[in-house]
C-alpha positions as a Markdown table, in Angstrom:
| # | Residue | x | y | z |
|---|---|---|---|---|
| 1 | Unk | -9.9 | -6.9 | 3.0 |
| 2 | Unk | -9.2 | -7.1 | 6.9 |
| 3 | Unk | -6.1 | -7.0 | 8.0 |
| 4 | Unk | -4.4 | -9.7 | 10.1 |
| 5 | Unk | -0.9 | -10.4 | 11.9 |
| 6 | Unk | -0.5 | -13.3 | 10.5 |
| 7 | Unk | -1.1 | -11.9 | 6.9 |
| 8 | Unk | 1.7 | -10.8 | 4.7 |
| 9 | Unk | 0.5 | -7.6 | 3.3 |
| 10 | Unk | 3.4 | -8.0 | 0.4 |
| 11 | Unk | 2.4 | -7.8 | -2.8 |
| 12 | Unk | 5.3 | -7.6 | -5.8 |
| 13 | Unk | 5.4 | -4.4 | -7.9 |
| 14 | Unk | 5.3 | -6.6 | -10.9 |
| 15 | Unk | 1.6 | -7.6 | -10.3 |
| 16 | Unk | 0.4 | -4.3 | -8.6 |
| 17 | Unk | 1.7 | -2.4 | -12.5 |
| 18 | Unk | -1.5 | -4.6 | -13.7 |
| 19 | Unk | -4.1 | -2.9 | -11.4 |
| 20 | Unk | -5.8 | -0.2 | -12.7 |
| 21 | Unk | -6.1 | 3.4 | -11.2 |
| 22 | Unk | -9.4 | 2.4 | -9.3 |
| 23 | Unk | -7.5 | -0.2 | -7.6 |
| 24 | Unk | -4.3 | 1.8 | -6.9 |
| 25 | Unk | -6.8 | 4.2 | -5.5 |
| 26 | Unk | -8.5 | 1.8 | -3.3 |
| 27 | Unk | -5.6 | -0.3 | -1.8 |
| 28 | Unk | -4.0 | 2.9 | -0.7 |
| 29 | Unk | -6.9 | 3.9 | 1.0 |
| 30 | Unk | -7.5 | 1.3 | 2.6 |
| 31 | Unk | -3.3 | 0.6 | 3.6 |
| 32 | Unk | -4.3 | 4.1 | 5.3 |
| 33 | Unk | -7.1 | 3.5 | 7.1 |
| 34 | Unk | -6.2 | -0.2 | 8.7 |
| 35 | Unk | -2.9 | 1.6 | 9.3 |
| 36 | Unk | -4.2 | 4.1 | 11.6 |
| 37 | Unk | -6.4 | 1.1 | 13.3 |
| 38 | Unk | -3.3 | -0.2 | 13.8 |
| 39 | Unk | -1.5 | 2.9 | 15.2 |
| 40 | Unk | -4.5 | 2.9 | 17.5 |
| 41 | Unk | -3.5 | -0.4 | 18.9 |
| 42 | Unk | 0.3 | 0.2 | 19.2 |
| 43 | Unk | -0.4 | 3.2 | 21.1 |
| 44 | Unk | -2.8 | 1.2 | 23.2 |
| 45 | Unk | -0.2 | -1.3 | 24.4 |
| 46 | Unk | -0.3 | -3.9 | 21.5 |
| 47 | Unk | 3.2 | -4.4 | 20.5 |
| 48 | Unk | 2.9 | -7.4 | 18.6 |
| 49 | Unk | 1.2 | -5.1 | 15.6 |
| 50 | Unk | 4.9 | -3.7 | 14.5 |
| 51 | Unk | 5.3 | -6.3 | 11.8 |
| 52 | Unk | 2.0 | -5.4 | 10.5 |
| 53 | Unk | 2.5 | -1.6 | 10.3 |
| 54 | Unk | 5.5 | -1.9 | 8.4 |
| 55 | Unk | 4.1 | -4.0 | 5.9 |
| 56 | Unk | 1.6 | -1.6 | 5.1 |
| 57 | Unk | 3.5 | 1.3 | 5.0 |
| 58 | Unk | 6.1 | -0.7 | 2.4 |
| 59 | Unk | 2.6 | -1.7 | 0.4 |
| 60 | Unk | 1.7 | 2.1 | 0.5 |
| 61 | Unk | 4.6 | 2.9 | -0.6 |
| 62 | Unk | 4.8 | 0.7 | -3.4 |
| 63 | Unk | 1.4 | 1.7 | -4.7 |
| 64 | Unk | 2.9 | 5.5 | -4.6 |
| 65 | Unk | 5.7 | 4.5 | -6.8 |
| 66 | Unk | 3.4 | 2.4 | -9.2 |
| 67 | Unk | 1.4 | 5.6 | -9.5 |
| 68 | Unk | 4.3 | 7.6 | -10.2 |
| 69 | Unk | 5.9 | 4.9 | -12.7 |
| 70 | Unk | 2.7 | 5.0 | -14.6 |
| 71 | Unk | 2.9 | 9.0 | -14.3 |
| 72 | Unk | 6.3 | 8.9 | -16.2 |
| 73 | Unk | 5.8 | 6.6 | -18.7 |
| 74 | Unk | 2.3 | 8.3 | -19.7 |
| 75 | Unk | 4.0 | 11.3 | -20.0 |
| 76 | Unk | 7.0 | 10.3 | -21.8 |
| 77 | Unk | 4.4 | 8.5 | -24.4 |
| 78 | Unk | 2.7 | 12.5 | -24.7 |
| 79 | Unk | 6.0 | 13.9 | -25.5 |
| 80 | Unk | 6.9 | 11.0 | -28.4 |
């Protein structure tokens, strides 16, 4: 997936409680890495990739609390 300003990098939490781990694993990896390309560029001069970087640190953070959500519930199903 490349990453482009135009792009909304917004994804609703609804759809992203469907992915699996694997995926979870995969679109916070790769959040990170285009994120520090893009910290890269913003350092560099490019100030029209702000938009960008905040989108991806919202869809990083979403994936986080996903993971975490799925965390709780799995081990509130253990304790029952």
């Amino acid at each position: 997936m490349k990453l482009e300003k135009d792009k909304k990098w917004k994804w609703p939490a609804e759809n992203m409680r469907e992915w699996t781990e694997d995926e979870l694993d995969n679109s916070e990896r790769e959040f990170s890495h285009q994120l520090l390309h893009l910290r890269f560029q913003l350092a560099g001069g490019q100030g029209d990739v702000l938009p960008v970087i905040r989108q991806l640190r919202k869809g990083i953070a979403r994936v986080k609390t996903v993971r975490r959500q799925k965390a709780l519930e799995a081990g509130a199903q253990a304790e029952a």
